[in-house]
C-alpha positions in Angstrom: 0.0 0.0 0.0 1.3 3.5 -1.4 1.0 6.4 1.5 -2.3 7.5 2.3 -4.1 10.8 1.0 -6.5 12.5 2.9 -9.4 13.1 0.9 -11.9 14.4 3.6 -15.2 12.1 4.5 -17.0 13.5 1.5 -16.5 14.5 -2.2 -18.6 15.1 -5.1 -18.5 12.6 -8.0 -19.5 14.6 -11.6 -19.3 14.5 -15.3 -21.0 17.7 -15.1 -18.2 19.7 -15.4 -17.0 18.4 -18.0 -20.3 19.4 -20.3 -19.8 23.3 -19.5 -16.9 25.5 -20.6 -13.7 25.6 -19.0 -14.6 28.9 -17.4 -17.6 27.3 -16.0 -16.1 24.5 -14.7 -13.5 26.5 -13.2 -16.2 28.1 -11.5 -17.7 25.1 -10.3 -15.1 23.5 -9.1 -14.0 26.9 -6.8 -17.0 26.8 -5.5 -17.0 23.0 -4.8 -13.9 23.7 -3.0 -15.3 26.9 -1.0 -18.4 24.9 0.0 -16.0 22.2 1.8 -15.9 19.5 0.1 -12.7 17.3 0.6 -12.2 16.2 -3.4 -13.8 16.7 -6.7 -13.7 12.9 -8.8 -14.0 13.1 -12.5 -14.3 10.1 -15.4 -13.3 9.0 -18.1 -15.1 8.1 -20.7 -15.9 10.1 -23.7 -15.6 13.5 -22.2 -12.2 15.2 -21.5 -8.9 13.6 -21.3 -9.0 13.3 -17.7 -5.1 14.1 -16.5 -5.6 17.3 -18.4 -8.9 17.3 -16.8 -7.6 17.0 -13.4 -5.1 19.2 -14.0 -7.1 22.3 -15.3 -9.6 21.9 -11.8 -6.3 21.9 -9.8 -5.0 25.0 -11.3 -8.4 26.8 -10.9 -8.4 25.5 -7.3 -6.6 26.1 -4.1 -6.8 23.2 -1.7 -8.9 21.0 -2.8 -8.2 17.7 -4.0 -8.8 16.2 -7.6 -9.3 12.2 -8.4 -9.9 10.1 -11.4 -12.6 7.8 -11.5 -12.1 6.1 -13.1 -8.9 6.5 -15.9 -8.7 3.2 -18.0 -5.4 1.9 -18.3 -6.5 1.2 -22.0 -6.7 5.3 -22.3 -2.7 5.5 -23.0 0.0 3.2 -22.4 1.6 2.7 -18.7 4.5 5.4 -19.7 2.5 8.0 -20.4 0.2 7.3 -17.4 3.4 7.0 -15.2 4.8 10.1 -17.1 1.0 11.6 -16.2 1.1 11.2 -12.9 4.8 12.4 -11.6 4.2 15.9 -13.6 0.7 16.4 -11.9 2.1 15.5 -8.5 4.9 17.3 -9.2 3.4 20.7 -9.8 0.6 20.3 -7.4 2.0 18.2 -4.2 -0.2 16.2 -2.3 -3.9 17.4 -4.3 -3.6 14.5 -6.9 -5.6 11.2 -6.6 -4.8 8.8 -10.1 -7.7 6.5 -9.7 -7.4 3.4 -12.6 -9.5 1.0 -13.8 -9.6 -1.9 -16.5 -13.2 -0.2 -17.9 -15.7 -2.4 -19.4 -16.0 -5.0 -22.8 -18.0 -2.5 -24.9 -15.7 0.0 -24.5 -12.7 -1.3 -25.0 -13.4 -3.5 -27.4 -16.1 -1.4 -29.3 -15.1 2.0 -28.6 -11.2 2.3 -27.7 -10.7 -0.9 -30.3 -8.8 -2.9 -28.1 -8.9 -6.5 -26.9 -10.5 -7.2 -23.6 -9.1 -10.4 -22.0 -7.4 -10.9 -18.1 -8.2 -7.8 -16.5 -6.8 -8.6 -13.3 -3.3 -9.8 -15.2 -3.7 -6.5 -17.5 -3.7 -4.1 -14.2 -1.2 -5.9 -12.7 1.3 -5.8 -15.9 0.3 -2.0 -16.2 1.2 -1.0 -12.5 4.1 -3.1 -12.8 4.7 -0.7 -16.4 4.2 2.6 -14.7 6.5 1.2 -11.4 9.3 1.0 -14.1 8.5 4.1 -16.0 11.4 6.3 -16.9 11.3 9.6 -16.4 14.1 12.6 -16.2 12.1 15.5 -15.8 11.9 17.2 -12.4 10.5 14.5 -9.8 7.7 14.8 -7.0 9.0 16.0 -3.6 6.4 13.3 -2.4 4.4 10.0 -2.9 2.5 9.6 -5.9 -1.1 8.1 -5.2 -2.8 5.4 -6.8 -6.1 3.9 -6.4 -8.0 1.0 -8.0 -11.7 0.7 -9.2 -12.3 -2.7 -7.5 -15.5 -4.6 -7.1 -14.4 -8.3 -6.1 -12.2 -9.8 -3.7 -8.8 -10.0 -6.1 -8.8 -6.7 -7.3 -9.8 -5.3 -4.1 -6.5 -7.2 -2.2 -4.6 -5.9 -5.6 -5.9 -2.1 -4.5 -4.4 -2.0 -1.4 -1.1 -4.0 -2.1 -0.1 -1.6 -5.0 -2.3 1.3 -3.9 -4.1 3.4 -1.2 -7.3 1.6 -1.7 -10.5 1.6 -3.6 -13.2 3.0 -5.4 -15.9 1.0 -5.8 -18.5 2.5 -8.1 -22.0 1.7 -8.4 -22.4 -0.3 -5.2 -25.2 -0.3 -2.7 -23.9 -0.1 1.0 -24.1 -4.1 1.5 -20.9 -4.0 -1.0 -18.7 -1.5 1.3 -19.1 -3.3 4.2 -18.1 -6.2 1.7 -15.2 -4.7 0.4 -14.1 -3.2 4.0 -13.8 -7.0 5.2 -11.6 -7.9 2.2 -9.3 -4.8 2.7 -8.9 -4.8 6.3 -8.1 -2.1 8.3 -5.6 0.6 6.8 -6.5 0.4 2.7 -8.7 3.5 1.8 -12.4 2.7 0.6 -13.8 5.4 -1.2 -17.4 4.2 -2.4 -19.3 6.6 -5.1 -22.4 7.5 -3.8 -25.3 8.4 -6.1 -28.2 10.7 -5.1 -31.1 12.1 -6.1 -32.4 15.6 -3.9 -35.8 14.7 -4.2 -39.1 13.1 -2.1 -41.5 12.7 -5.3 -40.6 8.7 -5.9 -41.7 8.8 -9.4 -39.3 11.8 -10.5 -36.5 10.4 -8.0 -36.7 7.0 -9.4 -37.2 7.7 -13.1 -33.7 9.7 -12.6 -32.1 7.2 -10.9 -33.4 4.4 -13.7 -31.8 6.9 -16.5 -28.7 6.8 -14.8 -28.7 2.9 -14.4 -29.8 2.0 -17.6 -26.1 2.4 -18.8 -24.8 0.4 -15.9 -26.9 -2.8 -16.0 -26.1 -3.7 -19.3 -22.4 -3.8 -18.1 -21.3 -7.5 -16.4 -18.9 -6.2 -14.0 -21.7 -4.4 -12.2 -24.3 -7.0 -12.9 -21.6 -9.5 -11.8 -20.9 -8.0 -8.7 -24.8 -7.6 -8.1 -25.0 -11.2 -8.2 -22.6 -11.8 -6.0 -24.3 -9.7 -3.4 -27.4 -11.8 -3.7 -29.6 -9.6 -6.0 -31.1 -11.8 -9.2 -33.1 -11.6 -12.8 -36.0 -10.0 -11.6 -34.2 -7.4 -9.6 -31.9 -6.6 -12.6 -34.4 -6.7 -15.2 -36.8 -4.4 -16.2 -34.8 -1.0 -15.3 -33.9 -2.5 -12.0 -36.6 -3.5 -9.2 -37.7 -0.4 -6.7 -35.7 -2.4 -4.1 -32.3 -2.2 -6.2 -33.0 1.5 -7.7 -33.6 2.5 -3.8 -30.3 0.4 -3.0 -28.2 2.2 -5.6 -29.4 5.4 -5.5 -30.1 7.4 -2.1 -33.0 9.9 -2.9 -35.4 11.7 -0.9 -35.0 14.7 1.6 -31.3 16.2 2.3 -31.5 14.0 6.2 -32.7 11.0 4.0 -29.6 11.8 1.9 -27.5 11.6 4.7 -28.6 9.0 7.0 -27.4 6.9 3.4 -23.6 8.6 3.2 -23.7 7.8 7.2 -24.6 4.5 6.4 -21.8 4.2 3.9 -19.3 5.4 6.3 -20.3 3.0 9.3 -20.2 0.2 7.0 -16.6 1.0 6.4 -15.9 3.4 3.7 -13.5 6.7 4.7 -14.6 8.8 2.0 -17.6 8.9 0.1 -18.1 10.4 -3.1 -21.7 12.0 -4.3 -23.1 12.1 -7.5 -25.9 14.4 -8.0 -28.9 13.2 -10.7 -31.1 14.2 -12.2 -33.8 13.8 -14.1 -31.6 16.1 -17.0 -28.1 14.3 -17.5 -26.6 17.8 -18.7 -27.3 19.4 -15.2 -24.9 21.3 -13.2 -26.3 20.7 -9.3 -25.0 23.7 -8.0 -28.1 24.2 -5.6 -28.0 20.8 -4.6 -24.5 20.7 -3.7 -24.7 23.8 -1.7 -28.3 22.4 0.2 -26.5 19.0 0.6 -23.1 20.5 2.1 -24.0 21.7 5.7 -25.2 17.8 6.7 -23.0 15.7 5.0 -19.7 17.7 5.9 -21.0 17.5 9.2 -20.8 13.4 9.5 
């Protein structure tokens, strides 16, 4: 396990930022960082590149921290994400978080062109790559760190021996406590947290059901559903009420809560929101700011 960076108890998860402007999500991001929140995570997938993502929010931020979740190692080669990650930590010392992840079938295969096959061998082979990278420019003062996207047991045990931890994404609280058993104590757990700020059912599951639809078509998650005891008729259809309401905390800003409290008593030590709704090209400034005073109080 790499040294630990302290994150704060809770971030915000978004791709939102990367649908507005630079200017914009400069903005955004300042006044993420002025509400509290400990980091800001953003993805990759067919938005911006996310090192020059992460280092555009760190230059139009103080304090905060920035972290990837989840950068593919299919995205570039483990050189270049070695290369990636010294000059970042280099020019902004202890803000950076590289989060990686070995992605999904269709988009490796159909999007990126590449061929899917060992993930677990393919990580470990690209760590072991960016361990070895060379590199003669000016070096980090201090640790570079690494986390994993990690759902079951092998990957999880691979975040914390060559990382701080992981982030599980997509996970209902049942999986944390799951994944805090295989970790043990030490290993970060950073669990995204999706939410949606509002009590109409209808509206707040017909946002969280958009935002699945993506998800359950993808075995990794359905895989790890399974493994957690969910079946057919829960991942069919949409998802059943029971796993929508499992995936997705929605309902009034204590409701909200009580679910990120829940996340962090079954183990996770920073949690990571992402704000739906019912438009995907929202910015949730108002719910960030209504959301901050009780979560940054857990």
């Amino acid at each position: 396990m790499t040294e630990r960076i302290d994150l704060g108890r809770i971030g915000i998860w978004t791709f939102a930022l990367d649908l507005r402007p630079w200017p914009q999500a400069r903005d955004a991001a300042a006044e993420i960082e002025s509400l509290g929140y400990g980091a800001i995570w953003v993805p990759e997938a067919v938005g911006r590149e996310p090192f020059v993502n992460s280092t555009l929010l760190l230059s139009g931020t103080s304090t905060i921290k920035v972290a990837t979740g989840i950068a593919s190692i299919w995205g570039r080669d483990a050189m270049s994400a070695g290369a990636a990650h010294r000059t970042i930590e280099e020019a902004y010392p202890g803000r950076f978080l590289l989060g990686l992840g070995v992605s999904h079938q269709p988009m490796v295969e159909g999007v990126r062109g590449h061929v899917y096959e060992k993930p677990y061998s393919a990580m470990k082979a690209y760590l072991d790559g960016m361990d070895r990278t060379i590199y003669a420019a000016a070096a980090p003062a201090g640790p570079l760190h690494r986390a994993l996207a990690a759902l079951g047991p092998r990957m999880l045990r691979l975040s914390a021996e060559r990382g701080v931890g992981s982030h599980p994404y997509f996970v209902p609280v049942e999986h944390t406590a799951y994944a805090r058993e295989v970790l043990g104590e030490g290993p970060l757990l950073m669990p995204e947290q999706a939410v949606v700020v509002s009590t109409d059912p209808e509206t707040a599951r017909a946002a969280a059901r958009s935002h699945m639809a993506i998800y359950l078509g993808l075995p990794n998650y359905t895989n790890n559903l399974r493994r957690l005891g969910w079946g057919d008729d829960d991942l069919g259809g949409g998802g059943s009420d029971a796993l929508v309401d499992a995936i997705v905390a929605w309902g009034s800003v204590d409701a909200i809560t009580e679910r990120v409290k829940a996340q962090l008593d079954a183990g996770a030590d920073h949690v990571c929101i992402q704000v739906l709704s019912t438009d995907p090209t929202h910015l949730p400034l108002l719910e960030w700011r209504e959301l901050a005073p009780a979560l940054l109080s857990l």
